[in-house]
C-alpha positions in Angstrom: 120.5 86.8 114.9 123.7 86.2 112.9 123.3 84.4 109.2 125.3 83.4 106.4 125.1 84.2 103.1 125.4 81.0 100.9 126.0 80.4 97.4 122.6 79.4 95.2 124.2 79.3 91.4 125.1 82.9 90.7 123.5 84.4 93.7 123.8 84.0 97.3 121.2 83.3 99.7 119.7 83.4 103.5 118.5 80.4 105.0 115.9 81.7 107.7 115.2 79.5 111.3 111.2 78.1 110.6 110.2 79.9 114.1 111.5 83.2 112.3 109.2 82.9 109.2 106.4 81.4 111.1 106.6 84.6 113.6 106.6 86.9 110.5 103.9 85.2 108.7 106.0 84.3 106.2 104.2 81.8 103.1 106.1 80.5 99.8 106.1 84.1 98.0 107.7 87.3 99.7 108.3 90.8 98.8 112.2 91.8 98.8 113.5 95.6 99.0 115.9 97.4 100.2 115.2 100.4 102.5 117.7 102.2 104.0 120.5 100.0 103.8 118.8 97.2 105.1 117.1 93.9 103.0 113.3 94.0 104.0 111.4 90.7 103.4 107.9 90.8 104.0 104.5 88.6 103.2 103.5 88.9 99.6 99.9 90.5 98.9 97.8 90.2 95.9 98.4 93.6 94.4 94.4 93.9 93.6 93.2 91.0 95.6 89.8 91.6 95.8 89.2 93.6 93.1 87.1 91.6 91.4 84.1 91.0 93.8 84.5 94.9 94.9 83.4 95.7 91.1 81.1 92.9 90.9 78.9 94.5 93.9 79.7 98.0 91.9 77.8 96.7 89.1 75.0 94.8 91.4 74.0 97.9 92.6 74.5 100.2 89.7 77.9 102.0 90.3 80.5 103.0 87.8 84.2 102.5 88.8 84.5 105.8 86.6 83.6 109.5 86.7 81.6 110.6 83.2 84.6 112.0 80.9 84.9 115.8 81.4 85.0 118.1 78.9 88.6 119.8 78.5 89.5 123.4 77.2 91.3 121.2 73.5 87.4 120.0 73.2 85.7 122.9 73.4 87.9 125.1 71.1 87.6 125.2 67.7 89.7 123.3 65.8 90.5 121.2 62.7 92.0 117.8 61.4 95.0 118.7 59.2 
């Protein structure tokens, strides 16, 4: 399919076909990149959608979301504040 770019203010812009966006799933936010030449617009996701409730259960149930710090080689040397 064959579009036009148009002027929006400083910029230029694609106007895509509805049955386009509704077949890629398309809602009011979208990620744009360009890979290989080529603009790629895709469906926006929460980054950490989610996240949240996952750490809530971790707590329920007693988890940590870290390791216990690790001692290194600089804290078990000797050495001195100057």
């Amino acid at each position: 399919m064959k579009a036009r770019l148009v002027r929006i203010g400083n910029s230029r812009g694609v106007r895509l076909p509805k049955p386009l966006i509704e077949e890629a799933g398309l809602k009011d936010e979208v990620e744009v990149r360009v890979r290989g030449g080529a603009v790629v617009i895709s469906s926006s996701t929460a980054v950490r959608k989610g996240w949240a409730e996952a750490a809530r259960k971790l707590a329920q149930r007693g988890s940590r979301l870290l390791d216990q710090p690790a001692a290194t080689k600089f804290d078990e040397s000797n050495w001195h504040r100057r």
